[in-house]
MARGUKE-766776 format. One record per residue (C-alpha): residue in one letter; x, y, z. Coordinates in nm, 3 decimals, decimal comma. Each point is the difference from the previous one (the first is absolute). Example, Ala and Ser with C-alpha at 12.3 -4.5 7.8 and 13.67 -1.06 7.14 Angstrom:
// residues 2
<resn = a	east = 1,230	north = -0,450	up = 0,780>
<resn = s	east = 0,137	north = 0,344	up = -0,066>
//
This chain:
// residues 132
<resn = x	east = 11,872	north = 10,913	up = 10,593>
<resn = x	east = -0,241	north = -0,275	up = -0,046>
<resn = x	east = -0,005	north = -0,241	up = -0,346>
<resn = x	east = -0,201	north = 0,262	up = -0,208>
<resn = x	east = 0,191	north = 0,312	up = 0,078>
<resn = x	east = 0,301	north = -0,214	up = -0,122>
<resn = x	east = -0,103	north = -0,130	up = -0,321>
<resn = x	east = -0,278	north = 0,350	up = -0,032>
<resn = x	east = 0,346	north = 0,163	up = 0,071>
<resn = x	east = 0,233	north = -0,181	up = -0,289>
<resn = x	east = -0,292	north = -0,024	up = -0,283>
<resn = x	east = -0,019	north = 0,365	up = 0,021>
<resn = x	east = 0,372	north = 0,067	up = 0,039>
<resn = x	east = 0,037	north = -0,233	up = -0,348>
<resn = x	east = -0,278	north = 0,050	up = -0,234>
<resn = x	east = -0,268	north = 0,283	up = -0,129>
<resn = x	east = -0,236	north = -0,071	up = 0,271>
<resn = x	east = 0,015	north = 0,217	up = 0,309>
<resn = x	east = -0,125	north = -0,064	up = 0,373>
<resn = x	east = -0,364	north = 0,165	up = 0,096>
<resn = x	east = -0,045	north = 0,132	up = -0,355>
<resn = x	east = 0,014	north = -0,332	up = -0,244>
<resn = x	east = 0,112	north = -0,267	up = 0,266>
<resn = x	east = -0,180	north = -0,083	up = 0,275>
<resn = x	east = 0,087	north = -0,264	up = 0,320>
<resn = x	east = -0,318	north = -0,168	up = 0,084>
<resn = x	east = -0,278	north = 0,171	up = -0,196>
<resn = x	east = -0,107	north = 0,040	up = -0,324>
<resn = x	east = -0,217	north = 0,351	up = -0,012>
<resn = x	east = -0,242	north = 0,081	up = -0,244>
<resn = x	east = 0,223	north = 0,247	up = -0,163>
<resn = x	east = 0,226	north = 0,014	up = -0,188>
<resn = x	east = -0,162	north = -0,253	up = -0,294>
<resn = x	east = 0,435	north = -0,091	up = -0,045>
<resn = x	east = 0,161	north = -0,110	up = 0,303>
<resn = x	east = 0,211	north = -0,292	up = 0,202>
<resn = x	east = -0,079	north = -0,187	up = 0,345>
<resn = x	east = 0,225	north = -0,223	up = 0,212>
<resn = x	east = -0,176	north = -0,172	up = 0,280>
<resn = x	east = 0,124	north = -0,240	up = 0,273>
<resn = x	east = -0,112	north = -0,360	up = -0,042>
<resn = x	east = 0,007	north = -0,312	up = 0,268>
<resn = x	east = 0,356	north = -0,126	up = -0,084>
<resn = x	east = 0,151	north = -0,294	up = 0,209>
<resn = x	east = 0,171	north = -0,003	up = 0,311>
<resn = x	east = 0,330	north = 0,178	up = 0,093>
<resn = x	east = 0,323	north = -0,144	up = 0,004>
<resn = x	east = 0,254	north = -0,017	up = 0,334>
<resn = x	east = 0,364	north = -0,027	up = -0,110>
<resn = x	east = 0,266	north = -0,182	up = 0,144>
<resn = x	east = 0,112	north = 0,136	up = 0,358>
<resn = x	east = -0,339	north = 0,210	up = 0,018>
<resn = x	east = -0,131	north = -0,045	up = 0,321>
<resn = x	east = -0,284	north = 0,268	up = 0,014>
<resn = x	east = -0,238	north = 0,064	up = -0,308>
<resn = x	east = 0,051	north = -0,115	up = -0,328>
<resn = x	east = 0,196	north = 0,172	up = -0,238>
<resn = x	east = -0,140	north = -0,028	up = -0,361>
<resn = x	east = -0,336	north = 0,130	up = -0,065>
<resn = x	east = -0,220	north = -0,176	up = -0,256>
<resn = x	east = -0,285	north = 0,183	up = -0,092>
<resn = x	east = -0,146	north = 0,051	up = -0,339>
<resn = x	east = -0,142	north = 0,247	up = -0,241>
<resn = x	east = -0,238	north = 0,074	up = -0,256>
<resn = x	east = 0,040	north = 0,280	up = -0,259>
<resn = x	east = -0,302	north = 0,093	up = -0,178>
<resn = x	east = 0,024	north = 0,273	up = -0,309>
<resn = x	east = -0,297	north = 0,154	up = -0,109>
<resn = x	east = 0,003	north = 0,204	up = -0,310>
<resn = x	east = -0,283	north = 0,092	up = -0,302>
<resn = x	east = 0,227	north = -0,098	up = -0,245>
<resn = x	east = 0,067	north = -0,397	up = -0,017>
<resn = x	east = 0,316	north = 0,037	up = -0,163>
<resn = x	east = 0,123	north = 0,262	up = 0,252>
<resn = x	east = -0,085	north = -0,165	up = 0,295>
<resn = x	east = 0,124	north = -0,339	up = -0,136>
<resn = x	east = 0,304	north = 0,210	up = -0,056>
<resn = x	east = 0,047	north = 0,135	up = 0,383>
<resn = x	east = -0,098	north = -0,339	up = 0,168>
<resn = x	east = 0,341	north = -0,135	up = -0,229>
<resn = x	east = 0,199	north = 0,294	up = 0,165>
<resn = x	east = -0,134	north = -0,057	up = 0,349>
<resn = x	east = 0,100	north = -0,377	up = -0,032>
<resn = x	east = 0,290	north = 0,054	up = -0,149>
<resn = x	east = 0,146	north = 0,205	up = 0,198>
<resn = x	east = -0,076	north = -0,200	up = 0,327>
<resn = x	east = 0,054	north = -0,301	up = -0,143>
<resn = x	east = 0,339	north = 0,147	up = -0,029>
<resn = x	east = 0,053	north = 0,055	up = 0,344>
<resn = x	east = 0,281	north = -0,245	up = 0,192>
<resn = x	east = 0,220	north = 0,064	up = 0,235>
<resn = x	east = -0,077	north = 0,347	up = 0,002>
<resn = x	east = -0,076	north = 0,297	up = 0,235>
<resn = x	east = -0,348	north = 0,194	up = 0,014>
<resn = x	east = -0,036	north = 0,246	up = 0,235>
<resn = x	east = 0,280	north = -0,104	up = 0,215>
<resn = x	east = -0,116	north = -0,361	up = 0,005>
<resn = x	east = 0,169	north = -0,316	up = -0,149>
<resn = x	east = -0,232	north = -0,158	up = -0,265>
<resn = x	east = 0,174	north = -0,363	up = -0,033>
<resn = x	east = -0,284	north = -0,030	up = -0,303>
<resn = x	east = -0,340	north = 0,119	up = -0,113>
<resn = x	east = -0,191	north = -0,344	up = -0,263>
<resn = x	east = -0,251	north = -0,007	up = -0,242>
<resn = x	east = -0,254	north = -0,226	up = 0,098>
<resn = x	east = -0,191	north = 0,079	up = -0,307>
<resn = x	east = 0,006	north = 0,198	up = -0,327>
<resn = x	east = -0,149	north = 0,285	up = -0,059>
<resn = x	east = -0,369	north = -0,038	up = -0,065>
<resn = x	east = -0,294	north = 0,172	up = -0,112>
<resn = x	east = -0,217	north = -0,031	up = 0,361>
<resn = x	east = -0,340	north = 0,189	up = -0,104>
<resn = x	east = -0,136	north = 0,293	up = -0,116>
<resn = x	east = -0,133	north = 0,232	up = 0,227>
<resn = x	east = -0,397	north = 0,184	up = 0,035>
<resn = x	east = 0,189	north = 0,256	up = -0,241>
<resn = x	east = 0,064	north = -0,213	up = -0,228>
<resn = x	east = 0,398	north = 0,034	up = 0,021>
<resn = x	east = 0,226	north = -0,309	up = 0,009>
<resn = x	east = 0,187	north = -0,117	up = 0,301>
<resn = x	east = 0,314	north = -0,213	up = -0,041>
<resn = x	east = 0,178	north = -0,194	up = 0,316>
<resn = x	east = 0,303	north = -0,207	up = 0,075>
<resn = x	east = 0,086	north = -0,144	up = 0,346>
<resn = x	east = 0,343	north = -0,031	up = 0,219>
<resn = x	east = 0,146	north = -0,184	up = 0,263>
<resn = x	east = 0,291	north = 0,229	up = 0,196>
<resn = x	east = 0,250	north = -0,113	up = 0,207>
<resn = x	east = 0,146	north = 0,265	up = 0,227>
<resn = x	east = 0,193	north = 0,070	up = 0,306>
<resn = x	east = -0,223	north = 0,141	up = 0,273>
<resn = x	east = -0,082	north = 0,365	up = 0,005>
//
């Protein structure tokens, strides 16, 4: 499994919102008006640990959650779940994969509203993670 199967995977498996009906990994479809993206960001390089000799062992990438909801209170609401939850996350398995941490490099924040007129909220992570 890949970065957003794992945290896709653990989101659903802890909150209300449920994979390829409310949740989505990489997209962010036209419908429904209420739903919750992760996305893969540029993070920073990987990590070898002592006594690696191959390829490094901690993966650094990051993520971006985006919410999008007609209700501002609701969505403002779900992004606090999202990063609470992940924010969370330390030391901790997902999918069969050691999570040594998952950080808040923002807040949650109101990013735009959309052509529909319904409000998007995002918040931003750094992970650090054993390969997988």
């Amino acid at each position: 499994m890949a970065l957003l199967e794992e945290v896709g995977t653990y989101i659903d498996a802890n909150t209300s919102f449920t994979l390829g009906t409310d949740l989505y990994l990489a997209l962010i479809p036209d419908t429904p008006d209420n739903c919750v993206a992760i996305y893969e960001n540029v993070g920073v390089a990987p990590l070898s640990t002592l006594g690696s000799t191959d390829l490094p062992q901690i993966e650094r990438p990051d993520l971006q959650v985006i919410v999008r909801n007609t209700s501002y209170a609701t969505g403002r609401s779900n992004i606090e779940t999202v990063y609470r939850l992940l924010t969370a996350v330390e030391n901790a398995t997902l999918s069969s994969v050691l999570y040594h941490r998952i950080e808040a490099t923002t807040t949650p924040y109101v990013y735009e509203r959309d052509d529909s007129r319904r409000i998007m909220f995002t918040c931003n992570f750094n992970v650090m993670k054993a390969l997988s």
